[in-house]
ZADO-155557 format. One record per residue (C-alpha): x, y, z. Coordinates in steps of 0.5 Angstrom, whole numbers, padded with zeros to 4 digits, always signed. Example, Ala and Ser with C-alpha at 12.3 -4.5 7.8 and 13.67 -1.06 7.14 Angstrom:
<zavexs>
+0025-0009+0016 +0027-0002+0014 
</zavexs>
This chain:
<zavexs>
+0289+0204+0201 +0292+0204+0194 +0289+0202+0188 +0292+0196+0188 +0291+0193+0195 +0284+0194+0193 +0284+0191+0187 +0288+0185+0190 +0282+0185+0196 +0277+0184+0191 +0280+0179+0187 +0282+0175+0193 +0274+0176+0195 +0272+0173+0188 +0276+0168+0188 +0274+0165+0195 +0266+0166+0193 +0263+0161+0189 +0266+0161+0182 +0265+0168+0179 +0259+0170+0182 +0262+0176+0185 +0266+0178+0180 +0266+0185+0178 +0267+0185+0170 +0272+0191+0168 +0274+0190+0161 +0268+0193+0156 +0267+0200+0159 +0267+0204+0153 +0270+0211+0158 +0277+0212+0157 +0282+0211+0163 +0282+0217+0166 +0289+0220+0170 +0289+0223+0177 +0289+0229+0174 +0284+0229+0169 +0276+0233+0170 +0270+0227+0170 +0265+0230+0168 +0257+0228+0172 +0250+0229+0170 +0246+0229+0176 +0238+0226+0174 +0233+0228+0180 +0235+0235+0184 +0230+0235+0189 +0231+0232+0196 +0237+0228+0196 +0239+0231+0189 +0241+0236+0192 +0246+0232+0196 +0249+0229+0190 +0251+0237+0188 +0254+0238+0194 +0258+0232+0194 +0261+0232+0187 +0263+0239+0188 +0267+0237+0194 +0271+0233+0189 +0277+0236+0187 +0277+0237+0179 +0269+0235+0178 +0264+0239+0174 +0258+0238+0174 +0257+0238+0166 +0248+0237+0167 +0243+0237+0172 +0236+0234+0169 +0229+0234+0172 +0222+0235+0169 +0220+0240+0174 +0222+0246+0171 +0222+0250+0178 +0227+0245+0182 +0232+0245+0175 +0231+0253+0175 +0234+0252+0182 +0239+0248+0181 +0242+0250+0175 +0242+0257+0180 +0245+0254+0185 +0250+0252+0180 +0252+0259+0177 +0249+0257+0171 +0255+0253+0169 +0252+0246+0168 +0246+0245+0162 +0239+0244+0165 +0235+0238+0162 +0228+0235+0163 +0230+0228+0160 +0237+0226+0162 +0237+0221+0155 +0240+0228+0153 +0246+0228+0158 +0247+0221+0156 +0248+0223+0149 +0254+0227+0151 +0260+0224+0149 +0263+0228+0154 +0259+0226+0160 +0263+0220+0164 +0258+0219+0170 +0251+0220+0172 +0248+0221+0179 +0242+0218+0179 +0238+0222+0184 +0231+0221+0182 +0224+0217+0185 +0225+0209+0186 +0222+0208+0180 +0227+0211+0175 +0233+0209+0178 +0235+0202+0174 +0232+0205+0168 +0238+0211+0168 +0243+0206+0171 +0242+0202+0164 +0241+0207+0159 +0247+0210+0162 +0251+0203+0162 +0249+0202+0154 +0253+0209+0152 +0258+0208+0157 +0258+0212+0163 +0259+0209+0169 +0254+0211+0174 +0252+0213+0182 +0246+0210+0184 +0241+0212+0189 +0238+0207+0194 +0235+0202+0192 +0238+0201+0185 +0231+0198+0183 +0225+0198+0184 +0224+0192+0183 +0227+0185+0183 +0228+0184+0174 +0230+0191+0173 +0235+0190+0178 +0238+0183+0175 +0238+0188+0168 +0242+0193+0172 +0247+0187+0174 +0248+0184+0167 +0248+0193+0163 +0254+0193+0168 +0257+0186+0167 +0258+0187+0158 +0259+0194+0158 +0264+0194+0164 +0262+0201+0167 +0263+0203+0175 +0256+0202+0178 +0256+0204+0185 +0250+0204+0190 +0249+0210+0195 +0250+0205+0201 +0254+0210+0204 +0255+0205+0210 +0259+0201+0205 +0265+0206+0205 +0266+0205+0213 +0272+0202+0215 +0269+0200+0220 +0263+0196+0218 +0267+0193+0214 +0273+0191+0218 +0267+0188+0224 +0263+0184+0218 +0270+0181+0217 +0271+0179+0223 +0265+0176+0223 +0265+0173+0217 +0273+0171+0220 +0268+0167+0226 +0271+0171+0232 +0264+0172+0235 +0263+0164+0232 +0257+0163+0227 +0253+0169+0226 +0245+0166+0226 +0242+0173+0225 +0243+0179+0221 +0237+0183+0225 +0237+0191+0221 +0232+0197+0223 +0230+0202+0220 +0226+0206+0226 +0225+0214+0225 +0218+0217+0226 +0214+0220+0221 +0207+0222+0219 +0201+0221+0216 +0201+0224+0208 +0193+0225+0208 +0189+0224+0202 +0190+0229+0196 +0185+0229+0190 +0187+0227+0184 +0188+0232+0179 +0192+0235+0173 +0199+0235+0174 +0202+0242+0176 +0204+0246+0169 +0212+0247+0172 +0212+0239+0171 +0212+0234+0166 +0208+0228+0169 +0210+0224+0162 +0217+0225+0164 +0216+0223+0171 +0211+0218+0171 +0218+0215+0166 +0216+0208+0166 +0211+0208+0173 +0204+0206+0171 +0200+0211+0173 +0193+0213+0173 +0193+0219+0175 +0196+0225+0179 +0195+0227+0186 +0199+0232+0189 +0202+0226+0195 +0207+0225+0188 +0211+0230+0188 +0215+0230+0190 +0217+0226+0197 +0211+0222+0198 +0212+0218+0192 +0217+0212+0196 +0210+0211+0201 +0206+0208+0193 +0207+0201+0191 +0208+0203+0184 +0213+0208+0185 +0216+0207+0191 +0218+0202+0196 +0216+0204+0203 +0221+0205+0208 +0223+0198+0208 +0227+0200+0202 +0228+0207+0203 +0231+0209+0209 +0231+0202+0210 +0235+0200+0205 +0241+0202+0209 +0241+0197+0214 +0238+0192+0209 +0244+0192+0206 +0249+0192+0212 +0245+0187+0215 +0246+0182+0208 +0254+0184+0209 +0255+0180+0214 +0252+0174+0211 +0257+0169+0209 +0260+0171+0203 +0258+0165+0199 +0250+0167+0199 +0247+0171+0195 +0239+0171+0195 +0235+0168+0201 +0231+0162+0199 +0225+0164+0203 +0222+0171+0205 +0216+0173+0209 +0212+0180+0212 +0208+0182+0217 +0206+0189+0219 +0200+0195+0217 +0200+0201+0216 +0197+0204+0223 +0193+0210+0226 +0194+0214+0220 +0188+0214+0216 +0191+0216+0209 +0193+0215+0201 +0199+0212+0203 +0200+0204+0201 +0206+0201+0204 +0207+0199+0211 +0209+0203+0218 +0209+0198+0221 +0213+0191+0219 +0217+0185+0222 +0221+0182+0215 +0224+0175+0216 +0228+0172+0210 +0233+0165+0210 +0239+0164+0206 +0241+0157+0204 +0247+0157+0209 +0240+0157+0215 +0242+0164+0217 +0238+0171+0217 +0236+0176+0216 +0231+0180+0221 +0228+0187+0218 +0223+0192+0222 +0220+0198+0220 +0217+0203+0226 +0214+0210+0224 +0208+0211+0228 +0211+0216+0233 +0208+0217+0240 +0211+0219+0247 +0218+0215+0249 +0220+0214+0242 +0225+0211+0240 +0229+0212+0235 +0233+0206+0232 +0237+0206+0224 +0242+0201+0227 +0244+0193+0226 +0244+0188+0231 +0248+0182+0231 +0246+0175+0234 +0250+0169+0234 +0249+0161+0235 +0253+0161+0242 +0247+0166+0244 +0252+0171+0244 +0250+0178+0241 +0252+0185+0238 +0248+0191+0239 +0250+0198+0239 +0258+0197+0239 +0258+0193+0245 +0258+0185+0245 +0255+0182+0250 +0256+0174+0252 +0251+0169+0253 +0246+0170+0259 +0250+0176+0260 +0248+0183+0261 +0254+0186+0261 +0257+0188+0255 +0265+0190+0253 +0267+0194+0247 +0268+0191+0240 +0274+0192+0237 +0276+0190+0230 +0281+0192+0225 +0279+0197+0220 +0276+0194+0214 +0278+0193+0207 +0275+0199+0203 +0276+0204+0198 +0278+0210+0201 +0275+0218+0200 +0268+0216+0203 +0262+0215+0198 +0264+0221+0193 +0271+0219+0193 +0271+0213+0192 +0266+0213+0187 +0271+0218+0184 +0276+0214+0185 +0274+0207+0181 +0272+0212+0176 +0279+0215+0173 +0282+0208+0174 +0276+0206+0170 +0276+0200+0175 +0269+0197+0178 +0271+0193+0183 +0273+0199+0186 +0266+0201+0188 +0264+0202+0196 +0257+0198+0195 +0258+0194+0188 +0252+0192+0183 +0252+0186+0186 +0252+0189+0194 +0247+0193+0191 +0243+0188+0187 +0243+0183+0193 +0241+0188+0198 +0235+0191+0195 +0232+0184+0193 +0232+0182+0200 +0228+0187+0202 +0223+0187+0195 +0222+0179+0197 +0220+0182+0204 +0215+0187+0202 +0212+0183+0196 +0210+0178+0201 +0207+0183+0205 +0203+0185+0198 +0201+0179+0197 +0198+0178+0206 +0192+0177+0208 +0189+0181+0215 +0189+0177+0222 +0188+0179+0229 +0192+0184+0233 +0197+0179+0238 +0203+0176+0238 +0201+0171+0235 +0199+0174+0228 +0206+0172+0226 +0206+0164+0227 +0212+0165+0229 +0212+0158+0234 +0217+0155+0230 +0222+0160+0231 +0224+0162+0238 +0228+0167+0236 +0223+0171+0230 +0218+0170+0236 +0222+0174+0241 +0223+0179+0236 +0217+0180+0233 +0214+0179+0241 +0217+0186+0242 +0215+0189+0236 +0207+0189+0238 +0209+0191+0245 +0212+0197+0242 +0205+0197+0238 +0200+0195+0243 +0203+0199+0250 +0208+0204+0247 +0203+0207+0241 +0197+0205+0246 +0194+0201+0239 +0188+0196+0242 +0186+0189+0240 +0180+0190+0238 +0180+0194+0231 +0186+0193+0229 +0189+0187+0224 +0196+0186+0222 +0197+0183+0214 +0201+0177+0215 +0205+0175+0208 +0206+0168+0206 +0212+0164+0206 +0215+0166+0199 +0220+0161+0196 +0225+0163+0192 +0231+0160+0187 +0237+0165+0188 +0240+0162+0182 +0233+0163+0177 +0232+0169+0182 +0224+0166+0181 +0219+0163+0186 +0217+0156+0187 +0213+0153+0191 +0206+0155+0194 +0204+0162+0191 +0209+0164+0186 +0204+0165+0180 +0202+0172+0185 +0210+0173+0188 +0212+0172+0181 +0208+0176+0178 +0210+0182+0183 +0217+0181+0181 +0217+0185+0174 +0213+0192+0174 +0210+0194+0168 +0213+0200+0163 +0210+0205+0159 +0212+0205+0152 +0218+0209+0152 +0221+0207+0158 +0221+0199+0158 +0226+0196+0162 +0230+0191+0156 +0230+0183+0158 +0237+0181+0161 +0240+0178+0154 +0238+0185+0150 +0242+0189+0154 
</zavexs>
């Protein structure tokens, strides 16, 4: 798709939304408009893990340098600046590649806890930025992100690399379109094996690594080796579990199909626990999410770690419709029946080039709304899924049965959730007695304010803004 069809899709998309809601703004970046032809110069920040895709994809990208690469820990900067043959500058603070003028983009591949604040910083100096999912760690610094993005006008791109799919995107429009009729249940999962990390003594950080520079804005106490550096996404302060890790994918498929005209749910809430590993980690590897939007649709999350014999593995999205028809695994399947027919759909609207070139693309045009998982995409995304964990941060313990979810009100939450704790109970073989779910209240939230009301909001809004380092503090909305 050209340029202009693609600006044209999305002006159209704004227009038929609520007001200018949706509307990507374009008009202060401080970047000039490059040609087809003219070299964008990136800085990576973070190098480890997922850092190191972010090298291989803007190297796979005619006329693209990677101008700098920053990381604290000396040892995996040394590697990448390696990797590069030497030819990108290697930083520990990437506040020293934002400071480069010739810089155009940042590539934000570090912990969860950084992400906003570099996509702001990069914002404030000009520097469109591809961000790494979620773009927040929590739900405030998220909303500063989107408002960095509306007056410096930069290209803020979210690494939901699903929303470079032409075919996703073609299926949420016919869904949005009514072709199955009223979508009921946008249902997301994010069901991948993993491990217990064990327990790791608190001690001093390594001497390759600057755990100031770390920390960033994360209040820590201390360092322990289950930091450094994957198991950092299983602690509240610097990660967000495997909801908003892996997760954060199919959250954000799950929310695109929502009705364009919707932006936060209105309620949100989270059972789950953290079973059979008895280890460091925080998060949950067990949970049921359930949010509602003002319009009566849902969203449905689950997350399933604990591995055992039968296994299955699901990082997929699902579809239920109020005819009681439904989509799974490609195949749409009418009410009542168990015989499913191929779903097909045009293919979508998106900017072409997958992930990296799109993102490439948006850049040279100087234009936002070119990006395959906008600020907005990627706000509305990653709130839904800290509204889901804060409730299950705020749960209490109750006994291991079906009924732990209080879902007699739900016929559709029950099912699902019903099918969850057979996984549990018969597949993982975890027994009544001695196990406790944590079930989260029912948390209320205003879309428009992006605060709670009702019951519990003094403790659900507390958790909506994490406290920062002095140095590293994310700016209010109207000073950014």
């Amino acid at each position: 798709m050209s340029r202009t069809t693609r600006r044209q899709f999305m002006k159209t998309s704004a227009a038929i939304t609520a007001g200018s809601t949706f509307l990507i703004t374009g008009t202060k970046a401080s970047g000039n408009i490059l040609g087809a032809n003219d070299r964008v110069r990136i800085a990576v920040a973070g190098l480890n893990g997922r850092g190191k895709s972010h090298m291989g994809g803007w190297q796979s990208q005619k006329n693209v340098e990677i101008a700098y690469v920053a990381d604290p820990d000396k040892n995996v900067l040394a590697g990448a600046v390696k990797r590069l043959d030497g030819k990108a500058k290697g930083v520990a603070d990437i506040r020293h590649a934002i400071e480069d003028k010739t810089v155009d983009a940042v590539s934000v591949a570090t912990p969860n806890h950084w992400h906003s604040l570099i996509t702001i910083w990069a914002a404030q100096a000009g520097k469109h930025v591809y961000v790494e999912k979620p773009m927040s760690h929590d739900v405030t610094e998220g909303r500063v992100a989107v408002e960095a993005q509306k007056k410096y006008g930069v290209v803020i791109q979210h690494g939901t690399q699903r929303r470079s799919d032409a075919g996703i995107a073609g299926l949420h429009e016919a869904i949005q379109a009514g072709k199955f009729g009223k979508l009921k249940v946008s249902y997301g999962y994010c069901c991948k094996p993993r491990g217990s990390i064990g327990v790791k003594t608190p001690s001093d950080a390594p001497s390759n690594l600057d755990w100031n520079l770390w920390k960033g804005p994360a209040v820590i106490d201390q360092f322990h080796g289950n930091y450094a550096h994957y198991n950092w996404h299983w602690f509240w302060k610097t990660g967000n579990g495997d909801l908003n890790n892996q997760g954060t994918h199919q959250l954000d498929v799950a929310r695109w199909a929502i009705d364009k005209d919707q932006t936060h749910p209105v309620r949100a809430m989270a059972i789950g626990g953290r079973f059979q590993w008895d280890d460091q980690g925080e998060t949950p590897n067990t949970m049921f999410g359930i949010a509602q939007y003002p319009n009566g649709q849902y969203c449905f999350f689950n997350v399933r770690n604990v591995n055992y014999k039968g296994y299955q593995r699901q990082v997929e999205n699902e579809y239920y419709f109020e005819d009681g028809g439904r989509i799974v695994r490609g195949q749409y399947y009418a009410k009542g029946s168990n015989q499913g027919e191929k779903v097909s759909v045009p293919r979508g609207e998106v900017t072409p080039g997958g992930n990296w070139g799109s993102f490439i693309a948006a850049v040279r045009a100087n234009d936002p709304s070119m990006a395959n998982g906008n600020v907005y995409d990627a706000h509305y995304g990653c709130v839904l899924g800290h509204l889901m964990n804060n409730s299950y941060r705020l749960g209490k313990k109750v006994p291991f049965n079906k009924q732990a979810g209080g879902f007699s009100d739900n016929p559709d939450a029950s099912e699902h959730f019903g099918r969850l704790h057979d996984i549990m109970s018969q597949g993982v073989g975890l027994p009544e007695d001695g196990n406790e779910y944590i079930v989260g209240p029912w948390l209320t939230f205003d879309p428009e304010k992006e605060r709670h009301t009702g019951a519990y909001a003094e403790e659900a809004n507390a958790l909506l803004k994490d406290n920062n380092n002095k140095g590293f503090e994310i700016p209010e909305a109207r000073n950014v």
